[in-house]
N, C-alpha and C positions, 0 to 999 in steps of 0.2 A: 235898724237894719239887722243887727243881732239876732234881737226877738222876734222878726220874720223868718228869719232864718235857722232859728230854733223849731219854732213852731210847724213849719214845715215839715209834712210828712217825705221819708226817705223813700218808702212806694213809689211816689209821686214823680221823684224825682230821679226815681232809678226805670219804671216804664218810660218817660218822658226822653230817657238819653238815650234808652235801647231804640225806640220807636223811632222819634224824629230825628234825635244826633244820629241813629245809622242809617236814617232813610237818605236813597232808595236802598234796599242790600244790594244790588247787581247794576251797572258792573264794579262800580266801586261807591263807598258812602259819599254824598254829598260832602261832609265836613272834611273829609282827608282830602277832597278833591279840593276846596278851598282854600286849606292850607296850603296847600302843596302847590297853589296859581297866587299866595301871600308870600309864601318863600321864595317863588319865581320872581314874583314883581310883576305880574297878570293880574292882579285882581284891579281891575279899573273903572268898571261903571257900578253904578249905583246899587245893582241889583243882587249883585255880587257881593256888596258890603252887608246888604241887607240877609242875603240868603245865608252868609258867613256867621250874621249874627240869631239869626234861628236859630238854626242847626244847631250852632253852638251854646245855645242859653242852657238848657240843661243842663248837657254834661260842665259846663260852668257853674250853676248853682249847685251841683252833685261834690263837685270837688272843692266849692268854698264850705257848705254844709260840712262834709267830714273833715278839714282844717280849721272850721270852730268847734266841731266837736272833740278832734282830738288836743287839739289847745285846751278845753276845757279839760277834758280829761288829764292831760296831764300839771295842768295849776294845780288839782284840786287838792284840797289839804286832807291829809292821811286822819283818820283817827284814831287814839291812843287808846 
């Protein structure tokens, strides 16, 4: 999963969260609208789970992508 997730280009997954995590733009994104019906205790049929998890793959694979990179980043051993 790591080296999937290395190899993964950033592009990819930065149009990907701009596009579909904010589609539609108006009136408000899909994803905030699902969160916001998950904090309610709304989100209840199927499709909703599903739409929830669209939306959201991106900006999820966006922000585990830069917590392996900067994990990496900061293990890496210094050179002397």
């Amino acid at each position: 999963m790591t080296s999937f997730m290395r190899k993964l280009p950033w592009i990819v997954l930065i149009i990907g969260s701009l596009t579909l995590g904010l589609a539609p733009f108006s009136p408000q994104p899909h994803l905030v609208e699902k969160i916001q019906m998950l904090i309610n205790g709304e989100l209840s049929r199927s499709i909703d789970f599903f739409d929830l998890f669209l939306h959201g793959l991106f900006p999820w694979l966006l922000i585990v992508k830069a917590a392996l990179s900067l994990s990496h980043f900061q293990t890496k051993p210094s050179a002397k």
